[in-house]
N, C-alpha and C positions, 0 to 999 in steps of 0.2 A: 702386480696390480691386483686390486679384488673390490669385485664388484657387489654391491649391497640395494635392499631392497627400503624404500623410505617411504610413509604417507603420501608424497609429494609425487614419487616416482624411484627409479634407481637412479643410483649414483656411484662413482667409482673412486678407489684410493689408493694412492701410489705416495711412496717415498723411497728412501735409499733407510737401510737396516743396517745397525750397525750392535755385535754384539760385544757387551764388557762381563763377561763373569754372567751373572742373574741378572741382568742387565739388557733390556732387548731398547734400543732407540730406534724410534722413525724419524728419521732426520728427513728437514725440508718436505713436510708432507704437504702432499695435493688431495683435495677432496673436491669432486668436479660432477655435473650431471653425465650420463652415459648417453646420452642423445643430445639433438641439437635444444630442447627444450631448457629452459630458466629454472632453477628451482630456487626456492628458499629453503638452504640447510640451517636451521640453528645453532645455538650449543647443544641444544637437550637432545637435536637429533646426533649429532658428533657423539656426544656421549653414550647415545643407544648403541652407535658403531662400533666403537670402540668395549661398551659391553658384549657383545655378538663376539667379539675375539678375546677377550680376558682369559677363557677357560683355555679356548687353545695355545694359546702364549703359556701360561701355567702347566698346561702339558707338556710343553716342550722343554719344562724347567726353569725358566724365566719368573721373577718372581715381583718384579720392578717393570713399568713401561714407561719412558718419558718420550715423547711428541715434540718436536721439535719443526717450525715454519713461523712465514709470514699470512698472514692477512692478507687476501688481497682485494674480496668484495666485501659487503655487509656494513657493520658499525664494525667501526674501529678501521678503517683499508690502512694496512701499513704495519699494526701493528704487530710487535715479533710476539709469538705462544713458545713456553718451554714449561710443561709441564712435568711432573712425575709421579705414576699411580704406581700403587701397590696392587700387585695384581693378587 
């Protein structure tokens, strides 16, 4: 789990990791507030997120990230994300 700093507030991110070669997945990821507070995360904040750990992923060799969950608040509740960036 790691926890991240947002306009809004902190917020924290957990999934299961699974490595293939250059290949780093976060399967079934949660992105959740760290207190009992509401927040609105975006995409564009997701994506800050997920830049904040690019370099480190890339450090560690990984050259590829796909993101893999469901939806569960916001627009869209439901729908599956399976993305995959170049890191």
């Amino acid at each position: 789990m790691r926890s991240f700093g947002t306009p809004d507030g902190r917020v924290e991110m957990m999934a299961q990791a699974i490595i293939q070669g250059d290949l780093l997945i976060l399967d079934e990821i949660a992105v959740f507030p760290a207190g009992p507070a509401r927040l609105s995360i975006g995409t564009a904040e997701l994506w800050g997120l997920f830049g904040q750990l690019r370099a480190e992923f890339r450090g560690m060799g990984f050259r590829r990230l796909r993101i893999v969950g469901t939806r569960l608040s916001g627009a869209n509740p439901g729908r599956r994300v399976d993305i995959t960036i170049n890191l």
